[in-house]
C-alpha angles and dihedrals in degrees: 000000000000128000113237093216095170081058101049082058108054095048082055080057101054085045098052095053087045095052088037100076098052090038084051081040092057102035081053095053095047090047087042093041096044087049094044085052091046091056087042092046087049083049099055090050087054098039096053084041087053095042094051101050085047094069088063084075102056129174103000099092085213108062094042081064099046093048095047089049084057100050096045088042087054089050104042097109098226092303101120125241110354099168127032123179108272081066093064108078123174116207151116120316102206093208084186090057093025087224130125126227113209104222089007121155125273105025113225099139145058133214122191123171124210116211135172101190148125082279094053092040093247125080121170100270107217133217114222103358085088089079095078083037099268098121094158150002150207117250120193135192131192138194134181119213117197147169090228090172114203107168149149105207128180115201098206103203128202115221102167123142085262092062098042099118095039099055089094102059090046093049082055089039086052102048085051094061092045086042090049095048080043097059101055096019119027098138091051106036123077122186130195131182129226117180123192142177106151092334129031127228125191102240093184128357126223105311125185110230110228087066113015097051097107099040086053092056088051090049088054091042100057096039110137110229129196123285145151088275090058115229137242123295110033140322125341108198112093136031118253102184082169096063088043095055090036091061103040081059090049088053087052101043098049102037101022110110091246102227129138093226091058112089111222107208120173099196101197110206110196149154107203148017128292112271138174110188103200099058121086096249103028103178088046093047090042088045080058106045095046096046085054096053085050097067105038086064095054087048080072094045105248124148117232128201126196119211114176137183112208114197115177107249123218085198115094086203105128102222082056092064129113106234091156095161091070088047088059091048089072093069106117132187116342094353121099124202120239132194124206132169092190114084091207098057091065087091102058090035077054109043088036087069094084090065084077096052102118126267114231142183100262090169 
């Protein structure tokens, strides 16, 4: 029998141009999809970049906008607008849910949303999908912003003679800043509280929120400042903001919970000058100690803010001298130092503290 070899190729042909339009099918969706995840891919990094500047403007909602505008602007690739205003939303991140809430109280996240798309003036054009009428398409991107505070924090609490009529105002002071992390992060926040004078005690150690709030308030409550009577635990006279510093890192150190996602903040809440009375030059020996302790607290990367409460003194001692600009020095990492003269301002100085929590990607 012969072989009819001018037939067999021509059905090859014929097989050939069949098989011909899905392998061109598939070759143009992987050419379209891949360009269509590389734009998506160039939307995300500006939308995280976007996300992230925007929380230098909170919380005025308009200059978040401005600022994320700026940044995606900075990262369109050439591409035109990719985020207007309506795309920039402030709100509540649920970190329990992991949701966000578009105008949710209280604000302590940002959304903004990249798009290259026939609203913005610039869809993805594609290369061979206009062949079944699909000659472009819209790409988004999306990123979350949130203070997902997660945080052991030790208020360090001056209690010497010199601050005797002010305590009160600090314990109130104190127990804002533990109401206001309460409030928004109670689950992720733990708070301990370290008094000196001379000494230090451990009021309350570190204390997770949702559970230790109230403890916390009595421990404030019954802390035992300096009088004339002394108080538990050691010597009263002097102000040894190093020992102080140099305990509330300890406390962290040794009952924190040691992750690099946990943010360690001693918050020193003072009214004077460092100052060990013994030594020969007590406000010098006391600037020192407690720069020292400064630092080796931001060796271990914890963040250290300075409150402190400046009354003019009739006295000419100089441990009793306001040199508040050395007091703000000790501020380390993320922390600021902060100077009042007014005791009820400690509240606000305190719970405002939480606006310098970080801002992180949370999606």
């Amino acid at each position: 029998m012969s072989k009819d070899f001018a037939s067999d190729r021509g059905a090859t042909l014929v097989l050939i141009g069949i098989l011909m339009v899905p392998l061109l099918g598939m070759a143009a969706l992987a050419i379209d999809v891949a360009q269509i995840y590389t734009t998506r891919a160039e939307l995300q990094t500006a939308a995280d970049a976007a996300v992230i500047a925007a929380a230098d403007g909170l919380p005025n909602s308009q200059s978040v906008q401005n600022l994320a505008i700026q940044y995606a602007s900075a990262n369109d690739a050439g591409h035109g607008p990719i985020l207007t205003g309506g795309d920039v939303s402030l709100g509540f991140w649920d970190a329990a849910t992991s949701t966000f809430y578009p105008y949710g109280t209280p604000v302590n996240g940002i959304q903004v949303t990249t798009r290259r798309s026939q609203q913005n003036g610039n869809p993805v054009s594609t290369f061979f999908a206009g062949v079944v009428g699909v000659d472009n398409v819209d790409v988004t991107a999306v990123a979350v912003a949130a203070r997902d505070v997660v945080a052991d924090i030790v208020i360090v609490q001056d209690v010497t003679v010199s601050f005797l009529e002010e305590i009160p105002f600090a314990v109130e002071a104190d127990k804002a800043l533990i109401d206001t992390f309460a409030l928004e992060y109670a689950e992720g926040v733990q708070v301990g509280v370290v008094s000196f004078a001379r000494d230090t005690i451990d009021e309350a150690p570190l204390t997770v929120l949702s559970t230790g709030q109230g403890g916390l308030h009595s421990a404030l409550d019954g802390m035992r400042e300096c009088s004339s009577a002394g108080r538990r635990g050691g010597p009263c006279y002097g102000t040894d903001l190093g020992i102080g510093i140099d305990r509330g890192r300890e406390m962290i150190l040794n009952q924190g919970r040691g992750s690099p996602d946990v943010q360690r903040v001693i918050v020193l809440v003072t009214d004077g000058v460092p100052c060990l009375l013994e030594d020969d030059d007590p406000v010098g020996a006391g600037k020192t100690a407690a720069t020292a302790a400064a630092n080796r607290a931001a060796a271990e990367d914890l963040d250290i803010f300075s409150v402190t409460l400046h009354q003019q003194s009739r006295s000419s001692h100089p441990c009793l001298a306001g040199d508040v600009a050395f007091n703000e020095s000790l501020a380390r990492g993320i922390g600021w130092g902060t100077t009042t003269t007014n005791p009820s301002d400690l509240q606000a100085l305190l719970a405002s503290i939480i606006d310098q929590m970080p801002i992180r990607l949370v999606r």
